[in-house]
C-alpha positions as CSV (number, residue, x, y, z in Angstrom):
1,X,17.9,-67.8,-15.0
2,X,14.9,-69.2,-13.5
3,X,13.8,-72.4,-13.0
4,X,10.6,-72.4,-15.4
5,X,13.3,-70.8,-18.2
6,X,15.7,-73.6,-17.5
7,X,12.9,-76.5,-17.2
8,X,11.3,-74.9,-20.9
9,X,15.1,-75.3,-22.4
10,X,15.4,-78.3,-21.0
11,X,12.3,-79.8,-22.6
12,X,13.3,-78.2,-26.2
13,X,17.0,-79.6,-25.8
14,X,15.2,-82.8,-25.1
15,X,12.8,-83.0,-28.3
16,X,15.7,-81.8,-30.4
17,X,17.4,-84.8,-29.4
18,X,14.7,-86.8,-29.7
19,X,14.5,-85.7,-33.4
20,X,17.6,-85.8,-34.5
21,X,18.4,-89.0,-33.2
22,X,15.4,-90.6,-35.3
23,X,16.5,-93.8,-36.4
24,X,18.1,-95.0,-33.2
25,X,15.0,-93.8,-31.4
26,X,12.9,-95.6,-33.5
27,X,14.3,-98.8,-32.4
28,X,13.4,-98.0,-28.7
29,X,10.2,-96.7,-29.3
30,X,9.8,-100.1,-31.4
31,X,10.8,-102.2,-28.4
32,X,8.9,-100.1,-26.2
33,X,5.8,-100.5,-28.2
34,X,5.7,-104.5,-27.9
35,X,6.4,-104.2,-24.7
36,X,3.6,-101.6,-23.3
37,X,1.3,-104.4,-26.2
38,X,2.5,-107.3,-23.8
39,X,1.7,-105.5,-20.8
40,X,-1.8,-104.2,-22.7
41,X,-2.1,-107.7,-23.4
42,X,-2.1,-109.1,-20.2
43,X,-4.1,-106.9,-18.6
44,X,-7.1,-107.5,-21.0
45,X,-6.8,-111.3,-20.9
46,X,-6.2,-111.1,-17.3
47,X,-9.6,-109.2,-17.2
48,X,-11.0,-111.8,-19.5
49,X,-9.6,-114.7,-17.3
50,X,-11.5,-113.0,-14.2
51,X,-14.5,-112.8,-15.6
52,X,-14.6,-116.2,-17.6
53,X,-13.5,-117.8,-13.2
54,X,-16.7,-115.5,-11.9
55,X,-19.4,-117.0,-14.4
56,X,-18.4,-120.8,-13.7
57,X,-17.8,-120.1,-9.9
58,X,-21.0,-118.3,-10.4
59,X,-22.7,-121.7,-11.7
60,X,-21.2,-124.7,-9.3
61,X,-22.4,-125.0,-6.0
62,X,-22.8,-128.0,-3.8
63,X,-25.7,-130.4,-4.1
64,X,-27.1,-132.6,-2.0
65,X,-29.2,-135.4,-2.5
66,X,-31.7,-136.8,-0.2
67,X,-32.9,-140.6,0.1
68,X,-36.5,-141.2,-1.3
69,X,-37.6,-141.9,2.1
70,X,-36.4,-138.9,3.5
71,X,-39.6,-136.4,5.2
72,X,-39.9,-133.2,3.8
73,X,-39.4,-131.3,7.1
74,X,-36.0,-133.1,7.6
75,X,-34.8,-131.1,4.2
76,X,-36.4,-128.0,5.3
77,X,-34.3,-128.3,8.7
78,X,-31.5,-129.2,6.9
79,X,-32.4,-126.1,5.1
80,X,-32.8,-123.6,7.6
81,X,-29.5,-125.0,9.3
82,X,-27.4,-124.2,5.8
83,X,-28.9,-120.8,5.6
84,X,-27.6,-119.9,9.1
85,X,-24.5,-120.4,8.3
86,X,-22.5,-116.9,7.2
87,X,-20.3,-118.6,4.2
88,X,-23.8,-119.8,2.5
89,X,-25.6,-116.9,-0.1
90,X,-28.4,-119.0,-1.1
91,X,-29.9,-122.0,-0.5
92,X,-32.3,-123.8,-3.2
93,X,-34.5,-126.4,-2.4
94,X,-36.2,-128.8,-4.9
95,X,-38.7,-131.4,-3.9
96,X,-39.2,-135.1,-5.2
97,X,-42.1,-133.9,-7.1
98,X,-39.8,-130.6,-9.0
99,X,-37.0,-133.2,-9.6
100,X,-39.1,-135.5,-11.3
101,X,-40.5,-133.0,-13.4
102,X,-37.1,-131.7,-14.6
103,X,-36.2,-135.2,-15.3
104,X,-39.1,-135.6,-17.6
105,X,-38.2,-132.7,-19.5
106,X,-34.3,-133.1,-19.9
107,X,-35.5,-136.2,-21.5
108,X,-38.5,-135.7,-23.5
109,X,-37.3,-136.5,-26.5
110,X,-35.8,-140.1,-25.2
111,X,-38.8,-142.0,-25.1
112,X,-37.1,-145.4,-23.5
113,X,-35.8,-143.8,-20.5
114,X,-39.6,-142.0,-20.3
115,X,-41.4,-145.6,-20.8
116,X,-38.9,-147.1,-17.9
117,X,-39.7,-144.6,-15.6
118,X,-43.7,-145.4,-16.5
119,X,-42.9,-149.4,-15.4
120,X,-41.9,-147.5,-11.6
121,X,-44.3,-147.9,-8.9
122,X,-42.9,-144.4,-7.3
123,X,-41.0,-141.7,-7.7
124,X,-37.2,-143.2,-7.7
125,X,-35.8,-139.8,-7.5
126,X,-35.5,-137.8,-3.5
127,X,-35.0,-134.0,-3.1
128,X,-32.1,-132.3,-3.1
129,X,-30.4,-128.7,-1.9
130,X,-28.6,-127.0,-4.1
131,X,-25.8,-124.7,-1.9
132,X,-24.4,-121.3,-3.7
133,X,-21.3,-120.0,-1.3
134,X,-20.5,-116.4,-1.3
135,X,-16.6,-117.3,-2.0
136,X,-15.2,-120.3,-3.7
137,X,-12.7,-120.9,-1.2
138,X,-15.6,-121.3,1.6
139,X,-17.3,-124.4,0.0
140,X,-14.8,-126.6,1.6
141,X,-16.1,-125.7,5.3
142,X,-19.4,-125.9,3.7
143,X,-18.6,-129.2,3.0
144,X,-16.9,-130.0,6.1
145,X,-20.4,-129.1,8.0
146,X,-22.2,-131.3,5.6
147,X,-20.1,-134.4,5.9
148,X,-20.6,-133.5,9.9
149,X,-24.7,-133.6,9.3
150,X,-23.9,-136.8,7.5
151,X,-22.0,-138.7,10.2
152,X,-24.5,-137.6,12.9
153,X,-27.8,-139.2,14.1
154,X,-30.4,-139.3,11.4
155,X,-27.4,-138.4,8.8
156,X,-28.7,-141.4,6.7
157,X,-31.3,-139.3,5.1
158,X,-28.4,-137.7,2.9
159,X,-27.3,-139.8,0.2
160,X,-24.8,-137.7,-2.0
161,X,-22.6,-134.7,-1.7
162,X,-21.0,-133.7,-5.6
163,X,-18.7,-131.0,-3.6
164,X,-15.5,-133.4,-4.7
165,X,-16.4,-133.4,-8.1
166,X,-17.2,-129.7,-8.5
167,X,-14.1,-128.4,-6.3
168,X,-11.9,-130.3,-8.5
169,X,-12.8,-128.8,-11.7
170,X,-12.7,-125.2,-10.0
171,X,-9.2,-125.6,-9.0
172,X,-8.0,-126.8,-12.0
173,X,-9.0,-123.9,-13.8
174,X,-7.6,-121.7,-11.1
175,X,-4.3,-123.3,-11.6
176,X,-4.5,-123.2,-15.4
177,X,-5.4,-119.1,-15.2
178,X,-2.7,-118.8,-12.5
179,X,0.0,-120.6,-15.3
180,X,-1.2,-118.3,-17.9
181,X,-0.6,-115.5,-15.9
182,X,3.0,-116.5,-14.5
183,X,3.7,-116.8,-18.0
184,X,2.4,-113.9,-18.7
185,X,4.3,-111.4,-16.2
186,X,7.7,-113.7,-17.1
187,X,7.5,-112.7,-20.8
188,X,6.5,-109.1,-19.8
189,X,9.4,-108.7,-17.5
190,X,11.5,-110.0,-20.4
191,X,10.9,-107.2,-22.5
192,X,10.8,-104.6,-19.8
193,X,14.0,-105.3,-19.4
194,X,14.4,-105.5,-23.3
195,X,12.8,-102.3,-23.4
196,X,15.3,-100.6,-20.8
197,X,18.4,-101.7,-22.3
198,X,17.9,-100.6,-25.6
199,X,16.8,-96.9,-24.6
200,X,19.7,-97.1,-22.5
201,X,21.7,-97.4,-25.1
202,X,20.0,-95.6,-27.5
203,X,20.5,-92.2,-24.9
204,X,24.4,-93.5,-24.6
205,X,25.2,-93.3,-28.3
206,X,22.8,-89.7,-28.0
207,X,25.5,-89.2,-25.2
208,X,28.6,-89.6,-27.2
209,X,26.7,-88.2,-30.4
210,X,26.6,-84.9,-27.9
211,X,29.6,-85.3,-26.3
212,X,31.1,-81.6,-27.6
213,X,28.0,-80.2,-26.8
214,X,28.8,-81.0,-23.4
215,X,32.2,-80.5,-23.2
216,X,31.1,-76.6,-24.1
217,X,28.6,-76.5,-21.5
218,X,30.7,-77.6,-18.8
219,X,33.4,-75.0,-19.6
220,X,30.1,-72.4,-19.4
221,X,29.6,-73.8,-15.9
222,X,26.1,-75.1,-17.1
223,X,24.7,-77.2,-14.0
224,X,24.2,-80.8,-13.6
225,X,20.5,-81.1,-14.1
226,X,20.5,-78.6,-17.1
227,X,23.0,-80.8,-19.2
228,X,21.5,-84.0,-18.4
229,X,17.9,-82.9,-18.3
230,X,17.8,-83.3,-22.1
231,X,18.5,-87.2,-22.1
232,X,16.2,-87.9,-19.4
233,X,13.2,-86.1,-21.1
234,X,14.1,-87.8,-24.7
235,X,13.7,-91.2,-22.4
236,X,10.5,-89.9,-21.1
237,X,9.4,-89.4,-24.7
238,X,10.0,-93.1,-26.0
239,X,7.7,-94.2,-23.3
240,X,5.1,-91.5,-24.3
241,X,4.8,-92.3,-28.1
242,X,5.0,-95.8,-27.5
243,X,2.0,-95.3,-25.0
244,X,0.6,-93.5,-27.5
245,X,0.7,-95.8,-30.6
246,X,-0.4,-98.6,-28.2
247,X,-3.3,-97.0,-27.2
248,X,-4.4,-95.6,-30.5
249,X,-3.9,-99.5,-32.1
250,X,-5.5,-101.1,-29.6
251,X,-8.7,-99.8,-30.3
252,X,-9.4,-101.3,-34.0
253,X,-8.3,-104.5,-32.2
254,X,-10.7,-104.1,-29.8
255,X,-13.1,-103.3,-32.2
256,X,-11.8,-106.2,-34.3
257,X,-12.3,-108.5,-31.8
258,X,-15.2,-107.2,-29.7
259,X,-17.9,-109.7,-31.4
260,X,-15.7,-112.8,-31.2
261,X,-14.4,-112.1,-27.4
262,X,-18.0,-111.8,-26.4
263,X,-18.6,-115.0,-27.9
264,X,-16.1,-116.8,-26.9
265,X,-16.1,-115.6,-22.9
266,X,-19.7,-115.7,-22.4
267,X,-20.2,-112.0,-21.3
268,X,-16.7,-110.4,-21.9
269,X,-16.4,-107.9,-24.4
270,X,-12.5,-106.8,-25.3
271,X,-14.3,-103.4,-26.8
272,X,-16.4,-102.4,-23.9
273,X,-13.4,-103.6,-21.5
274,X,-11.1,-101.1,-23.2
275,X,-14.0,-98.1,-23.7
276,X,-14.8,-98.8,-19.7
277,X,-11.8,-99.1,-18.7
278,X,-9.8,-96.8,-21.0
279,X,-8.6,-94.6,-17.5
280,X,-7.1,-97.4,-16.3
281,X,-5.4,-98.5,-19.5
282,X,-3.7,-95.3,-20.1
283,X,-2.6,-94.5,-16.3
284,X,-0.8,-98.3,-16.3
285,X,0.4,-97.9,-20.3
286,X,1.4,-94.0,-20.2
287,X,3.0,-94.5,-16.6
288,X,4.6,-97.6,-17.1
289,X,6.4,-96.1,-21.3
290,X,7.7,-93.1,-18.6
291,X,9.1,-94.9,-15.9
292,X,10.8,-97.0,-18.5
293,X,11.7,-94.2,-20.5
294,X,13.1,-92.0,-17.4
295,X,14.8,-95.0,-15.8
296,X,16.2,-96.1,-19.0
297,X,17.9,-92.5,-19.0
298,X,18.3,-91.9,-16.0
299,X,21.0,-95.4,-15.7
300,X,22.8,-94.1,-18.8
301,X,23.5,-90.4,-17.7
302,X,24.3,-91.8,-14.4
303,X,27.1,-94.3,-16.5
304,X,27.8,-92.4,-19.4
305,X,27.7,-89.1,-18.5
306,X,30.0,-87.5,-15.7
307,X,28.7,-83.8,-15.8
């Protein structure tokens, strides 16, 4: 007999199984399918997470703020020095004159503070750097060099540095995405292992369901592999319709909740993520329903089954 005989035999004795052992493998296919949802699940909000930590990231930076009486070329050199430095991407400068004009118009419709700042002989307001790093983590030596600048002869000029304020609201939502995700993985591993004792026992009742079956073929001197081939390919199928159905479902969610994800996250879209990223969604959903499935099958014939 040879092998691509035995390996076709193999896969029919498996989907007979499969089928007539409906009901039971229903319930792992069942199980199965919430779990491959909670792993589907995780991976888009993880996505979502991601991006939602970019676009803040993207918006704080460190500002400084400069004394009123501080010359124009001392900012510019303070400048120049910031832009050396390899942690900085960009450096924005905005002079007295720029920072009075964005105060008038953040407040044009509150006419006190606009009359108070007419009874001013000058211009109460000094220029200031705004300091965009090229990793969040690299705004603490950023602000190391700055409080260095500040302690050093004619560091006066510098009156303010909001890097406290801003790093503080960063890291606490890294820690509250971090929780979500360690809560996350610990109810997916949960139901993965869920998942892999109900298909193991799901292929040890197929076991004693088949026992004569395999009392016959070991009389016939049928190999290991050919009588417990079967079992291991029914496994493989739980975790191949379960992919399946979460797949399929996931896209009228996605579709569902395209419009409000978008709006909610700023720029995230759950639809485009799972149209863009639909490779990557099946590899981890399919592979990860098999290699439940075979192990699942695999533990049981190794158990159950002592052909």
């Amino acid at each position: 007999m040879t092998m691509w005989v035995t390996t076709k035999r193999i896969a029919r004795y498996g989907l007979i199984g499969f089928l007539r052992n409906g009901f039971v493998s229903l319930s792992a296919i069942l199980i199965m399918t919430t779990t491959l949802f909670v792993i589907a699940g995780l991976l888009v909000a993880s996505a979502a997470l991601s991006e939602t930590l970019r676009q803040l990231t993207n918006k704080v930076d460190v500002n400084v703020y400069f004394a009123t009486d501080a010359d124009e070329e001392q900012v510019l050199a303070m400048q120049r020095s910031l832009e050396s430095l390899p942690e900085v991407a960009l450096v924005s400068y905005t002079s007295r004159e720029q920072a009075l004009s964005d105060f008038r118009e953040r407040h044009k419709n509150d006419q006190l503070t606009l009359q108070a700042l007419e009874q001013l002989d000058e211009n109460p307001l000094g220029a200031s750097l705004a300091i965009r790093a090229k990793e969040t983590s690299q705004y603490e030596s950023i602000a190391a060099f700055l409080d260095a600048q500040h302690q050093a002869p004619g560091g006066e000029i510098i009156t303010k540095v909001n890097f406290h304020q801003n790093k503080a609201a960063i890291d606490r939502l890294t820690a509250i995405i971090d929780t979500s995700r360690t809560a996350g993985f610990a109810i997916a591993g949960f139901l993965i292992l869920a998942s892999i004792l109900i298909a193991f026992n799901t292929i040890r009742l197929a076991i004693y369901t088949s026992r004569d079956e395999i009392g016959v073929m070991n009389l016939v001197g049928a190999s290991r592999w050919y009588v417990r081939g079967p079992f291991v390919i029914a496994g493989i199928l739980y975790g191949v319709v379960s992919g399946l159905v979460v797949l399929i479902v996931m896209y009228p969610i996605a579709l569902w909740l395209g419009p409000a994800s978008e709006r909610f996250f700023g720029t995230f879209n759950v639809l485009t993520y799972y149209t863009t990223q639909f490779p990557l969604l099946f590899l981890v959903i399919m592979g990860t329903g098999i290699l439940l499935g075979a192990l699942s099958s695999l533990l049981a014939v190794r158990r159950y089954l002592r052909a």
